[in-house]
C-alpha positions as CSV (number, residue, x, y, z in Angstrom):
1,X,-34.8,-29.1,-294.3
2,X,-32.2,-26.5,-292.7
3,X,-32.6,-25.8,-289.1
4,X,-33.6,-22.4,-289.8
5,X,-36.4,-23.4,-291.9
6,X,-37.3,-26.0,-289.3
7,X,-37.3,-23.2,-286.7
8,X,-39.4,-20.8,-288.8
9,X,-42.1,-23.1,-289.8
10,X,-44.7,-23.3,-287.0
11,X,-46.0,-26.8,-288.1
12,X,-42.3,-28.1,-287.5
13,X,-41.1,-26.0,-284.1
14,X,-44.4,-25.0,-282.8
15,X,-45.6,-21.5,-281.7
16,X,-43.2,-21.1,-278.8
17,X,-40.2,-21.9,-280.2
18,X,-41.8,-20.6,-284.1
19,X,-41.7,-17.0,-282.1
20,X,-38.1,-17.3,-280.3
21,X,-36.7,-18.4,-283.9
22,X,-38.2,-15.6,-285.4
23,X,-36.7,-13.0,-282.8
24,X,-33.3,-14.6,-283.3
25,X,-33.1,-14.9,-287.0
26,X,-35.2,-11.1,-287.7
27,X,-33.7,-9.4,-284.8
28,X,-36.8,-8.2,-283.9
29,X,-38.3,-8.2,-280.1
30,X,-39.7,-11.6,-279.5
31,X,-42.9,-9.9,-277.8
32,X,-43.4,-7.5,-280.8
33,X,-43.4,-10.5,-283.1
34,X,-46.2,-12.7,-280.8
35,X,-48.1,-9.5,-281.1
36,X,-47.6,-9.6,-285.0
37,X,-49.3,-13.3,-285.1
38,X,-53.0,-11.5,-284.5
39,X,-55.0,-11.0,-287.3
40,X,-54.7,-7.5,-289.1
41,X,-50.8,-8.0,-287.9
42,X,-49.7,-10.0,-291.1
43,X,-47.5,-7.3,-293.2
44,X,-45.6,-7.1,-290.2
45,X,-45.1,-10.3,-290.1
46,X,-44.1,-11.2,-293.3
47,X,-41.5,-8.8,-292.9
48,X,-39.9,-10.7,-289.9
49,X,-40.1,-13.8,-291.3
50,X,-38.2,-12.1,-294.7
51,X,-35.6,-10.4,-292.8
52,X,-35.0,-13.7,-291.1
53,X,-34.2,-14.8,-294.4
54,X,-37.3,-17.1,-295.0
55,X,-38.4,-17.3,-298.5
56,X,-41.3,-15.5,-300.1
57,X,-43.4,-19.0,-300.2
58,X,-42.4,-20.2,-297.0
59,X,-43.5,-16.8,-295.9
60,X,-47.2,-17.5,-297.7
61,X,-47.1,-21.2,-296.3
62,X,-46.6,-19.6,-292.4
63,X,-48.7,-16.7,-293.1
64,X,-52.0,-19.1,-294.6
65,X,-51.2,-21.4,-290.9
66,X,-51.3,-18.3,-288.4
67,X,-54.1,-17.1,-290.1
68,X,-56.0,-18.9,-292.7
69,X,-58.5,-16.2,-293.4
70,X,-56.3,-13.2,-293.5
71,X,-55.2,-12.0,-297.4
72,X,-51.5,-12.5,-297.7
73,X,-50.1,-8.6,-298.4
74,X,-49.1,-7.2,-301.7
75,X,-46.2,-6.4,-302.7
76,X,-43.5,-8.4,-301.2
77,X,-41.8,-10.6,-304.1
78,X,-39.7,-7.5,-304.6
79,X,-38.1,-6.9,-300.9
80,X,-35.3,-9.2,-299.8
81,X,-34.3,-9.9,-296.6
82,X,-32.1,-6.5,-296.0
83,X,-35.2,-4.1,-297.0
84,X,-37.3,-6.1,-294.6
85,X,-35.2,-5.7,-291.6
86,X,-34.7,-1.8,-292.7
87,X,-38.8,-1.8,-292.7
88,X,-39.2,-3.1,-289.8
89,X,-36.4,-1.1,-288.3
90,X,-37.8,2.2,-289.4
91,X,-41.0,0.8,-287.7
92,X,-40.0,0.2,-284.7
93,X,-38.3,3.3,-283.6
Protein backbone atom coordinates (compact mmCIF):
# COMPACT_ATOMS: atom_id res chain seq x y z
CA UNK A 1 0.00 0.00 0.00
CA UNK A 2 1.50 3.60 -0.93
CA UNK A 3 1.78 6.01 1.90
CA UNK A 4 -0.72 8.04 0.47
CA UNK A 5 -3.30 5.45 0.51
CA UNK A 6 -2.14 4.57 4.01
CA UNK A 7 -2.69 8.21 5.04
CA UNK A 8 -6.06 8.47 3.38
CA UNK A 9 -7.61 5.41 4.72
CA UNK A 10 -9.00 6.05 8.26
CA UNK A 11 -8.79 2.35 9.32
CA UNK A 12 -4.89 2.53 8.59
CA UNK A 13 -3.89 6.33 9.96
CA UNK A 14 -6.76 7.05 12.14
CA UNK A 15 -9.03 10.12 12.25
CA UNK A 16 -6.32 12.56 13.32
CA UNK A 17 -3.85 11.97 11.08
CA UNK A 18 -6.93 10.52 8.16
CA UNK A 19 -7.87 14.51 8.36
CA UNK A 20 -4.15 16.09 8.24
CA UNK A 21 -3.54 13.72 5.14
CA UNK A 22 -6.46 14.76 3.56
CA UNK A 23 -5.67 18.68 4.01
CA UNK A 24 -2.13 17.94 2.58
CA UNK A 25 -2.95 15.82 -0.33
CA UNK A 26 -6.66 17.94 -1.38
CA UNK A 27 -5.27 21.26 -0.43
CA UNK A 28 -8.18 21.92 1.29
CA UNK A 29 -8.39 23.49 5.04
CA UNK A 30 -7.87 20.78 7.41
CA UNK A 31 -10.89 22.20 9.68
CA UNK A 32 -13.23 22.41 6.65
CA UNK A 33 -12.50 18.77 5.93
CA UNK A 34 -13.24 17.56 9.92
CA UNK A 35 -16.40 19.49 9.35
CA UNK A 36 -17.01 17.40 6.03
CA UNK A 37 -16.82 14.04 8.15
CA UNK A 38 -20.57 14.81 9.65
CA UNK A 39 -23.37 13.24 8.19
CA UNK A 40 -25.10 15.16 5.26
CA UNK A 41 -21.26 16.36 4.57
CA UNK A 42 -20.38 13.37 2.33
CA UNK A 43 -20.27 14.98 -1.46
CA UNK A 44 -17.93 17.21 -0.05
CA UNK A 45 -16.01 14.83 1.01
CA UNK A 46 -15.64 12.62 -1.66
CA UNK A 47 -14.50 15.41 -3.47
CA UNK A 48 -11.39 15.87 -1.09
CA UNK A 49 -10.58 12.60 -0.97
CA UNK A 50 -10.64 12.68 -5.15
CA UNK A 51 -8.68 15.64 -5.53
CA UNK A 52 -6.27 14.09 -3.20
CA UNK A 53 -5.97 11.67 -5.81
CA UNK A 54 -7.77 8.69 -3.92
CA UNK A 55 -9.56 6.32 -6.11
CA UNK A 56 -13.27 6.21 -6.74
CA UNK A 57 -13.53 2.85 -4.55
CA UNK A 58 -11.19 3.83 -1.94
CA UNK A 59 -13.40 6.87 -1.85
CA UNK A 60 -16.70 4.43 -1.26
CA UNK A 61 -14.52 2.22 1.19
CA UNK A 62 -13.75 5.65 3.43
CA UNK A 63 -17.04 7.08 2.76
CA UNK A 64 -19.19 3.54 4.06
CA UNK A 65 -16.42 3.85 7.49
CA UNK A 66 -17.23 7.63 8.33
CA UNK A 67 -20.53 7.07 7.85
CA UNK A 68 -22.17 3.74 7.35
CA UNK A 69 -25.62 4.87 6.92
CA UNK A 70 -25.13 7.80 4.64
CA UNK A 71 -25.89 7.00 0.54
CA UNK A 72 -22.64 7.32 -1.19
CA UNK A 73 -23.34 10.53 -3.90
CA UNK A 74 -24.12 10.15 -7.47
CA UNK A 75 -22.26 10.94 -10.02
CA UNK A 76 -18.63 10.82 -9.33
CA UNK A 77 -16.99 7.93 -11.54
CA UNK A 78 -16.78 10.68 -14.13
CA UNK A 79 -14.68 13.52 -12.13
CA UNK A 80 -10.99 13.01 -11.72
CA UNK A 81 -8.86 14.44 -9.34
CA UNK A 82 -8.40 17.98 -11.18
CA UNK A 83 -12.39 18.65 -11.44
CA UNK A 84 -12.59 17.74 -7.77
CA UNK A 85 -10.21 20.21 -6.55
CA UNK A 86 -11.78 22.96 -9.10
CA UNK A 87 -15.22 21.84 -7.24
CA UNK A 88 -14.21 22.22 -4.20
CA UNK A 89 -12.32 25.39 -5.02
CA UNK A 90 -15.26 27.15 -6.56
CA UNK A 91 -16.92 26.05 -3.20
CA UNK A 92 -14.87 27.42 -1.01
CA UNK A 93 -14.61 30.92 -2.10
Amino acid sequence: MKRRDQVLSVCEAGLALFCSGLSRFSDQPRDVLVVSIHPGRSTRLALALLAAGASHRMVETQLLVLTPRAQLPSGLDGIDAGRAAALLTAGVR
